[in-house]
C-alpha positions in Angstrom: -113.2 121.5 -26.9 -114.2 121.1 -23.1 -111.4 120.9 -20.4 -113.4 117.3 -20.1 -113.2 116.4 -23.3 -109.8 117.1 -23.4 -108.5 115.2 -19.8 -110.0 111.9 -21.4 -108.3 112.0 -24.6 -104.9 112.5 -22.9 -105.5 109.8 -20.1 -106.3 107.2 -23.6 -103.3 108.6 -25.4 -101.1 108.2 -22.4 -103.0 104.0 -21.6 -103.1 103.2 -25.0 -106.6 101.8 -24.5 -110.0 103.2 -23.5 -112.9 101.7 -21.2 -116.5 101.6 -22.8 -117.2 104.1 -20.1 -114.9 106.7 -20.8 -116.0 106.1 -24.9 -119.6 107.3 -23.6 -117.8 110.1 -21.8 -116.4 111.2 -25.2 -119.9 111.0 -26.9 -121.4 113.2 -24.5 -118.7 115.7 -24.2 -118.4 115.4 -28.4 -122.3 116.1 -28.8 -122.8 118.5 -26.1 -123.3 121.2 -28.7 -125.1 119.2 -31.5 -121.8 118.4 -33.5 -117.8 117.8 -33.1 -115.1 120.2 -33.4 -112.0 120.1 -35.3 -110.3 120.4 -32.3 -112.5 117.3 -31.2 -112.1 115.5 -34.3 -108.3 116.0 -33.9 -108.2 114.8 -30.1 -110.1 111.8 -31.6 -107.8 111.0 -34.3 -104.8 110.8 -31.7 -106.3 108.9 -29.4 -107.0 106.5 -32.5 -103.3 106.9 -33.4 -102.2 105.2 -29.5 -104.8 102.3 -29.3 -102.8 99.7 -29.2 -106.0 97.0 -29.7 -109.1 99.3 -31.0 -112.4 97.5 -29.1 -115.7 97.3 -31.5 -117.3 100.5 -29.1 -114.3 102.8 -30.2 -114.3 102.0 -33.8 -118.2 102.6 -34.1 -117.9 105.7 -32.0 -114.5 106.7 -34.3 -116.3 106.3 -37.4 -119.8 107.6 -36.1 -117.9 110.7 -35.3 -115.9 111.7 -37.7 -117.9 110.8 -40.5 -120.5 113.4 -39.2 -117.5 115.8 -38.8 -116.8 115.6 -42.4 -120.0 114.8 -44.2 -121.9 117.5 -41.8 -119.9 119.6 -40.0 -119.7 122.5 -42.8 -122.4 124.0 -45.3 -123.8 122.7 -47.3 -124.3 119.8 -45.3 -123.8 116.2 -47.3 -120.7 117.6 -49.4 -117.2 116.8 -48.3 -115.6 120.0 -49.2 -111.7 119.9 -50.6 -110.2 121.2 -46.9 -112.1 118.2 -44.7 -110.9 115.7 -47.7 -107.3 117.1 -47.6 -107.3 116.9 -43.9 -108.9 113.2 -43.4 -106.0 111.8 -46.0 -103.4 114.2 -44.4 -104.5 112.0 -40.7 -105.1 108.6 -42.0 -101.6 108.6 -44.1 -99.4 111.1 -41.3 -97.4 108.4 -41.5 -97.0 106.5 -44.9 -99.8 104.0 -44.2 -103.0 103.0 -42.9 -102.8 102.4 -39.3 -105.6 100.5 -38.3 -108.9 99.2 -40.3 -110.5 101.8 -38.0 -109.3 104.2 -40.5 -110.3 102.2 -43.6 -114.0 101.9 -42.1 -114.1 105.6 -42.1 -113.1 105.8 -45.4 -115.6 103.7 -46.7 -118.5 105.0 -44.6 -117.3 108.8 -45.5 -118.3 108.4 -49.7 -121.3 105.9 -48.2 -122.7 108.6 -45.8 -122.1 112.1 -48.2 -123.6 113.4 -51.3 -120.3 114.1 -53.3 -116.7 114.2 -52.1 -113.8 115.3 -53.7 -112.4 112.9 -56.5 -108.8 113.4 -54.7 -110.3 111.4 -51.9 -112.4 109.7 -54.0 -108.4 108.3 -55.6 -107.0 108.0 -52.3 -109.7 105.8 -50.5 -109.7 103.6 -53.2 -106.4 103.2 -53.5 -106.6 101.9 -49.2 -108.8 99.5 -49.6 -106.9 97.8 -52.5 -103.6 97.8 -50.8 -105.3 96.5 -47.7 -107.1 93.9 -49.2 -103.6 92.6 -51.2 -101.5 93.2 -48.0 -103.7 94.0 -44.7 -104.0 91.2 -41.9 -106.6 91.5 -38.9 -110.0 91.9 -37.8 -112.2 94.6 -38.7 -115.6 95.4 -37.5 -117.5 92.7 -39.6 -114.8 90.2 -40.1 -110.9 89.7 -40.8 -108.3 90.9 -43.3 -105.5 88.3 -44.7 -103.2 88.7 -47.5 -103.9 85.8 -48.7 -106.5 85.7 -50.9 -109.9 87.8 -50.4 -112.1 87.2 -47.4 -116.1 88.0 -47.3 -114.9 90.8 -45.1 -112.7 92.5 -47.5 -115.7 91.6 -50.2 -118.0 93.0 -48.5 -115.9 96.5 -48.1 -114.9 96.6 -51.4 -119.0 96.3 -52.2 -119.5 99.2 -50.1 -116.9 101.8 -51.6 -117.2 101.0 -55.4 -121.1 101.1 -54.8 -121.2 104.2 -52.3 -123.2 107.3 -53.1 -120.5 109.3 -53.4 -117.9 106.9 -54.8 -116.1 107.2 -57.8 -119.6 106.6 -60.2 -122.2 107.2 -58.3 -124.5 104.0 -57.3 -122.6 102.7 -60.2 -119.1 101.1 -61.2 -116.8 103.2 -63.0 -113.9 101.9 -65.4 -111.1 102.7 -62.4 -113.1 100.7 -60.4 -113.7 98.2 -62.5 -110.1 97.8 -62.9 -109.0 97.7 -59.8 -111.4 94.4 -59.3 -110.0 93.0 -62.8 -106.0 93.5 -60.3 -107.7 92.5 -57.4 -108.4 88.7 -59.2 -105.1 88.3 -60.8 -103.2 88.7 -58.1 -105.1 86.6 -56.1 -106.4 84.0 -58.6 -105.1 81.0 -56.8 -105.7 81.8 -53.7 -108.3 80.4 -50.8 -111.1 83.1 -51.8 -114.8 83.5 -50.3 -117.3 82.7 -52.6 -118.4 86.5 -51.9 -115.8 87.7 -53.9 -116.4 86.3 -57.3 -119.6 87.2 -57.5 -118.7 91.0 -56.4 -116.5 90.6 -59.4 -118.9 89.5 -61.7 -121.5 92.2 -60.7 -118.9 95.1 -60.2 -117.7 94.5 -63.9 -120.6 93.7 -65.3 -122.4 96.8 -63.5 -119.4 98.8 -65.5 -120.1 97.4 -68.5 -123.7 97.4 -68.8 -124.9 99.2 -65.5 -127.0 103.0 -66.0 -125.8 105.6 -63.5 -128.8 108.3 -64.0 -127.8 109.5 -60.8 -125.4 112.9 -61.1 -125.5 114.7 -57.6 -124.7 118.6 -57.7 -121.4 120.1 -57.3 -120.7 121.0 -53.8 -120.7 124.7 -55.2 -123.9 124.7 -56.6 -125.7 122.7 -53.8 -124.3 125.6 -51.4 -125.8 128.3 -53.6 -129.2 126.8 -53.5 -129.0 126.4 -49.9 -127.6 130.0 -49.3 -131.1 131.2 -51.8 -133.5 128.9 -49.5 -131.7 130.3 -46.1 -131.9 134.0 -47.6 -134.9 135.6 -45.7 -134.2 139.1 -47.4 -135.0 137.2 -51.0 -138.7 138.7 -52.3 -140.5 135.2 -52.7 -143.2 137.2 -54.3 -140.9 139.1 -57.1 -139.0 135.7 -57.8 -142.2 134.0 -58.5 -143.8 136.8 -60.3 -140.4 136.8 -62.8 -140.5 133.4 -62.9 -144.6 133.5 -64.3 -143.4 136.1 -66.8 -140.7 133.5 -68.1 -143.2 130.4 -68.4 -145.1 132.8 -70.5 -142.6 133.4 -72.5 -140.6 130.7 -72.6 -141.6 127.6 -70.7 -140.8 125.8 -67.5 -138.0 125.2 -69.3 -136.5 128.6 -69.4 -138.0 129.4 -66.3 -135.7 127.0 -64.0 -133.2 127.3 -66.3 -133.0 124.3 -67.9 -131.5 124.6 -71.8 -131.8 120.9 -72.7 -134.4 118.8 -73.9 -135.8 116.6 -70.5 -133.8 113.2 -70.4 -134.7 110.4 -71.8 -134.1 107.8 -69.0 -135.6 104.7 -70.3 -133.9 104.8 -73.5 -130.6 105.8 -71.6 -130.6 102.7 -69.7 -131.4 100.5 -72.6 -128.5 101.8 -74.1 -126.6 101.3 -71.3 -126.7 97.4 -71.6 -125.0 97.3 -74.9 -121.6 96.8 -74.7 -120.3 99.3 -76.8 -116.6 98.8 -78.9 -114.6 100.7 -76.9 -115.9 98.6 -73.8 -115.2 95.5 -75.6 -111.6 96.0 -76.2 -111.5 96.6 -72.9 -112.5 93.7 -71.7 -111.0 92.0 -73.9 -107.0 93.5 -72.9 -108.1 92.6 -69.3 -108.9 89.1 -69.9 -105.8 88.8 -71.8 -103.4 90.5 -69.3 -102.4 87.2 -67.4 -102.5 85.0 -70.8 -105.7 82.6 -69.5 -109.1 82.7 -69.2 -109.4 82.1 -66.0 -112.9 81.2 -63.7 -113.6 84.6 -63.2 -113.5 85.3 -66.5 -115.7 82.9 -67.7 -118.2 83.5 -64.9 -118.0 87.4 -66.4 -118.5 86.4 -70.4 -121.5 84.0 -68.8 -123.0 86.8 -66.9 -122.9 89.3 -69.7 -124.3 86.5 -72.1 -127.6 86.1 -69.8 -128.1 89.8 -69.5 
């Protein structure tokens, strides 16, 4: 970290607030060598932690930052390995809580912006944005938070995380998620709601129920072996290929890459998908039931999955 770098991070911690200026200070010390530090993204944290009032230049710079820190800042690039996960919850929860929707932003654009992440993270940032949307007041960078009912802001973030790439079901709902939207409308079934939100309910659980995820990114593990093959300028591209002819030969593409199983059958997957099988029905079903009405949302959900 440059002596620069650091000066301007200790004059914000010690004001409480930083000047648009000295935030384009940070980016160019920050980038000066193509990518942050940990000793960077730690200054950054901190200075986070004494903001009294974070502007909208901060928190885009905050969560431009660090999310490149953690999506990209270690091989294979994309993953979020276990020690960057551990370390973001470690910072956003140093204290018992989330401390400002700065840090709930980054969350959410963390599993947007990487491949995979690790499910620990996966938990925890899910677990943040449903406390914050049942207790969290104030304004976040595309709207406010209120405890009292759900706002298109807190619709719109909840959106983002339980349909993020590396979320908890990939460009899908899983059942956790699914859950937490079924809590999410019981608790705040009588309250002033944007229309935003019962329709992320109804398309979240009936995405669950009926939604194909085809997508399966690799393991972190197995992404960073490929990578280490295609970076390895010692490997004899000749001798691999020449193996690999002799295995088509003998065995197939199949074999040759690999590959054990017969190829997917996507089309037939993702008609299958849209039944709702038995053991999604009673499912459903002990939801609906857990606050003894069928309620609006409810209805709009058995209406939905009706048409489809």
């Amino acid at each position: 970290m440059s002596i620069h770098f650091r000066d301007l991070a200790e004059q914000a911690a010690a004001d409480g607030a930083i000047a648009p200026e000295e935030i384009l200070s940070l980016r160019r010390a920050g980038w000066g060598d193509g990518r942050i530090q940990p000793e960077e993204a730690e200054a950054i944290f901190a200075i986070n932690d004494h903001l009294a009032e974070p502007s909208a230049e901060w928190c885009d710079f905050f969560v431009e930052a660090l999310s490149e820190f953690l999506v990209n800042g270690t091989e294979p690039r994309g993953y979020v390995g276990d020690g960057q996960g551990d370390w973001l919850i470690a910072r956003v929860d140093h204290d018992g809580k989330l401390d400002s929707m700065t840090e709930l932003e980054l969350l959410t654009r963390v599993l947007e912006k990487a491949t995979n992440a690790p499910e620990r993270l996966k938990a925890y940032a899910l677990a943040q944005i449903e406390a914050a949307v049942l207790t969290g007041e104030g304004p976040t960078r595309r709207g406010s938070l209120s405890a009292q009912g759900v706002t298109e802001a807190e619709a719109g973030l909840l959106r983002r995380i339980i349909f993020a790439q590396a979320g908890d079901r990939p460009g899908a709902v899983s059942r956790g998620e699914a859950e937490m939207l079924f809590r999410l409308k019981d608790a705040t079934l009588d309250a002033a709601n944007a229309p935003e939100w019962k329709r992320l309910f109804v398309q979240g659980v009936g995405n669950y129920l009926q939604g194909f995820a085809g997508y399966e990114p690799l393991s972190r593990d197995r992404a960073a072996e490929l990578e280490t093959f295609m970076n390895d300028t010692a490997v004899r591209i000749g001798g691999f290929f020449s193996r690999m002819g002799e295995e088509v030969v003998n065995g197939g593409f199949g074999k040759a890459f690999g590959r054990r199983t017969a190829r997917r059958d996507l089309a037939a997957e993702a008609e299958a998908a849209q039944q709702v099988t038995d053991d999604e029905n009673l499912w459903l079903q002990d939801r609906i039931d857990a606050n003894d009405r069928l309620d609006e949302f409810d209805q709009a959900l058995l209406d939905f999955l009706a048409e489809k």
